[in-house]
C-alpha positions as CSV (number, residue, x, y, z in Angstrom):
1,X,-35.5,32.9,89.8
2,X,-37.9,30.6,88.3
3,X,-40.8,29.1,90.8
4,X,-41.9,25.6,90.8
5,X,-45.3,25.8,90.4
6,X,-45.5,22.5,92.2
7,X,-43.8,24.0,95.3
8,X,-45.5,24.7,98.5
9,X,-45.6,27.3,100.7
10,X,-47.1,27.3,104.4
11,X,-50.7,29.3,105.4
12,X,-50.7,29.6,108.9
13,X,-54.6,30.3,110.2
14,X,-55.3,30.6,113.9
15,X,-55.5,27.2,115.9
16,X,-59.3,27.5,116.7
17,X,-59.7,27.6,113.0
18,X,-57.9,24.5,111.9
19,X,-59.7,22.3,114.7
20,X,-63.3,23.7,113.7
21,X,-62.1,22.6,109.8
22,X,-61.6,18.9,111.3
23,X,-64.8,18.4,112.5
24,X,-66.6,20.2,109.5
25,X,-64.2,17.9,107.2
26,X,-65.1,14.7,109.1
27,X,-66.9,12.2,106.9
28,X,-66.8,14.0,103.5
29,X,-63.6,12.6,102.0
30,X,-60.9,15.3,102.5
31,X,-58.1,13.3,103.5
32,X,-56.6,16.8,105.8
33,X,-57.8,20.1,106.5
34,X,-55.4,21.4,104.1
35,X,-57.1,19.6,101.2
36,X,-60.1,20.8,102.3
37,X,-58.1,24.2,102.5
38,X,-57.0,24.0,99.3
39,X,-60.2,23.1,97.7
40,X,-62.1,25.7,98.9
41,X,-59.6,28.5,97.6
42,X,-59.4,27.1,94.6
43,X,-62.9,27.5,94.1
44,X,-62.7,30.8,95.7
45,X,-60.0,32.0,93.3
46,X,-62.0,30.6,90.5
47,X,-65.1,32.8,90.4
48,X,-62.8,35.9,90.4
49,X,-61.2,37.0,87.4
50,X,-57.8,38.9,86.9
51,X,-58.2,41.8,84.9
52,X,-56.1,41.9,81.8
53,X,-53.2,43.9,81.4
54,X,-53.2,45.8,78.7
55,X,-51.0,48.4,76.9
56,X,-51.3,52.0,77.3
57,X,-52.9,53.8,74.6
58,X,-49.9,56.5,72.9
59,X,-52.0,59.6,74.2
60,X,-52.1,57.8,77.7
61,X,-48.0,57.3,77.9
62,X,-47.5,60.6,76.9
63,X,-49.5,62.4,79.8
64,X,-47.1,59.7,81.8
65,X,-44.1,60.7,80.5
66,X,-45.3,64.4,81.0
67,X,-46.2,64.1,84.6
68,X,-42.7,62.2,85.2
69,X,-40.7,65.1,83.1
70,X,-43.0,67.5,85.2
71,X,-42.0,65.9,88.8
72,X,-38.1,65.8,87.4
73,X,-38.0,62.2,87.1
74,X,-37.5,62.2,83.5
């Protein structure tokens, strides 16, 4: 199953929220509190980075493969 990455999906936040982020939006050029929404995550998500994934080391997957033979699972 392949995502859009242009899809969208809906955040619901709690009423009192949304009408507090209309009147902080008012007059700065957000066109909707989701845009303003948007923004600010992106900013958000922007200052934290993802660690990388990276392979186990061959001493490392063979204490894995010993605690799964160990626990029956292998």
């Amino acid at each position: 199953m392949s995502r859009d990455p242009h899809s969208k999906v809906t955040l619901k936040i709690p009423r009192p929220l949304y009408e507090m982020l209309q009147q902080v939006i008012e007059g700065t050029g957000y066109n909707s509190v989701t845009d303003f929404a948007v923004s600010v995550l992106r900013d958000l998500a922007a200052t934290h980075e993802l660690p990388e994934a990276r392979p186990y080391s061959s001493e490392e997957l063979e204490r894995v493969k010993a605690r799964l033979r160990s626990l029956g699972y292998l």
